[in-house]
C-alpha positions, 0 to 999 in steps of 0.5 A, a space after each residue: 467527502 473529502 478526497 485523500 491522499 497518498 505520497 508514494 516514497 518508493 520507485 522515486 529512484 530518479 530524484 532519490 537515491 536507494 542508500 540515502 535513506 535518510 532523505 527518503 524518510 525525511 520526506 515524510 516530515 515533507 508530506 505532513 507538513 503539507 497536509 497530505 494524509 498517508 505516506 507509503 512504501 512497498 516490499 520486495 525482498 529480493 529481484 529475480 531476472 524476469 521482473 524486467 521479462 516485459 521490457 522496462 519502462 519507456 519513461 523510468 518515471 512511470 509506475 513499477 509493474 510486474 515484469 516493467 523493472 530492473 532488478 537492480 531497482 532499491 528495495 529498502 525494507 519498509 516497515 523500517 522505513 516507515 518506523 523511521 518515519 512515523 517517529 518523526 511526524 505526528 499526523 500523517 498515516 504510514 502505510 506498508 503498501 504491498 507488502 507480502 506476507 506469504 513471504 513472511 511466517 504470520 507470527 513474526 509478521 503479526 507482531 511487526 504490523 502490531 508494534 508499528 501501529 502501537 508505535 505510531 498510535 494507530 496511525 498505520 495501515 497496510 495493504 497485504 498482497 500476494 505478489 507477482 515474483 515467482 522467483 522471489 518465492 522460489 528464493 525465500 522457499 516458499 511455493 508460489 502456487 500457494 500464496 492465495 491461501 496463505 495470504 488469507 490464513 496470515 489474515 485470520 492468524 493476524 486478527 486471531 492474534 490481536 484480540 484478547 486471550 491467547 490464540 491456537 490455530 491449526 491450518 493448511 500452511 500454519 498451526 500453533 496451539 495456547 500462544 500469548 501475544 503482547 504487546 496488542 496494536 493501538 487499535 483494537 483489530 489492529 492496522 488499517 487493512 486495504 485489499 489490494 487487486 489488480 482488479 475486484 475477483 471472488 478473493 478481493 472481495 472476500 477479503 474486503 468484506 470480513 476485514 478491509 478498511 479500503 479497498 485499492 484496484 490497480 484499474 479504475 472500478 465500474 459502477 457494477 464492481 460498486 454496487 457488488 461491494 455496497 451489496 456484500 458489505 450490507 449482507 455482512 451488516 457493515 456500512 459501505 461508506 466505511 470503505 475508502 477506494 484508492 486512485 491514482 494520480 498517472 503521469 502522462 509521459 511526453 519524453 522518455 526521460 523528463 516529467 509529466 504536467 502534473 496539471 494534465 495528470 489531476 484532470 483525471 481525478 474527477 472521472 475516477 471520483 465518479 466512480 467512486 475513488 475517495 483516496 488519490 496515491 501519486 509519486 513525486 518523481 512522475 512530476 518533479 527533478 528534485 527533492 527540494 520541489 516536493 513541498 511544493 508539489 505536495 501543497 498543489 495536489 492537496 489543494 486541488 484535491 480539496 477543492 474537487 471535494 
């Protein structure tokens, strides 16, 4: 199988600036051109002061984590972002990584994902999450206790929705009755859905099962979390290889200020390949200083990736 990848076009604050979103969707262009196959963004709507509670970064190139950031950190809204990017590209897949539908009512939300993917002829994905920030929800008023639930009824509303015919629903945080949607996605159940966890639990792989596309763990999956989803996937009569399993390409720091080898940072595909990753996200400024070398390093992980094929 041929190995992945993902350019990650957020948290890139110390080689771009959060207000030139010009240049940031650009970048897109950049990615495609050399051969990487998503381009992804993330979501907050707003920052709360906990969400730097465990102290920021040693090295502001590393990957945000809950409670790792300022609240000062950029935020643009991705999904405009990322319809910026899919009119200017033709290959590459766009993709709402992160993004929170709790945070969102699912009949706007629905119709968002919807357009995008019509927009882009199928060539977006999105990995809806719960979030961290119980002060992003306290400020959108909305109960953070509940997100789980929520997240799993935007799930089944989303694909309710997409298919034919008009749609009723009546659940715990939503109810509707003889709606019509238009216009549907391009593909017919809609976006590429990649669950995301910060490892495999009871929901993830709940979520998985009935509609992911891939599944994306903050930690690397054992061989028993495998062999779980190969044996709920069979039970549910879908094909195991259908999935894809993110990566990721880490930095490992030597100066609290300055990038990574990005040389040292691929010797750990080949371990995460065993088990079982087929899909590798990196962000360019954990191994770059300026926008004008992101071709470059673009090229260099694609090509090593196809070769560890």
């Amino acid at each position: 199988m041929a190995l992945k990848t993902i350019l990650l076009m957020d948290e890139n604050w110390e080689i771009y600036s959060g207000r030139d979103i010009p240049q940031i969707v650009s970048a897109a262009k950049t990615a495609e051109d050399a051969g990487i196959n998503y381009v992804a963004l993330s979501e907050h709507i707003v920052m709360g002061p906990s969400c730097g509670s465990k102290g920021h970064k040693l090295n502001p190139r590393e990957f945000h984590m809950p409670g790792n950031q300022s609240p000062l950190t950029p935020h643009p809204s991705s999904l405009m972002l990322l319809a910026a990017m899919a009119a200017i590209t033709t290959r590459i897949k766009v993709m709402a990584f992160a993004v929170i539908p709790p945070l969102h009512h699912p009949l706007s939300m629905a119709k968002q994902l919807a357009t995008l993917d019509l927009f882009s002829q199928g060539r977006f994905a999105v990995t809806p999450t719960v979030g961290w920030q119980e002060e992003e929800y306290r400020a959108l008023g909305v109960p953070f206790n509940k997100r789980g639930k929520m997240l799993d009824e935007h799930l089944e509303i989303w694909h309710k929705l997409w298919a034919e015919g008009s749609t009723s629903h009546s659940g715990e945080h939503y109810s509707f009755d003889e709606i019509y949607f238009e216009p549907k996605p391009w593909r017919p159940d809609g976006p590429e859905i990649w669950v995301a966890g910060d490892k495999l639990h009871p929901a993830a792989l709940r979520r998985i099962v009935k509609y992911g596309n891939a599944f994306a763990p903050l930690s690397m999956l054992s061989h028993d979390d495998m062999a779980q989803i190969n044996n709920a996937m069979i039970d549910a009569e879908r094909d195991p290889k259908t999935l894809d399993f993110i990566g990721f390409i880490h930095g490992d720091f030597r100066s609290p200020t300055g990038p990574a080898d990005i040389d040292q940072a691929l010797r750990a595909v080949s371990e995460q390949v065993e088990h079982g990753s087929t899909t590798f996200l990196f962000k360019p400024d954990q191994f770059i200083d300026s926008p004008d070398q992101l071709e470059d390093l673009c090229r260099y992980v694609v090509a090593h990736l196809k070769a560890a094929s």
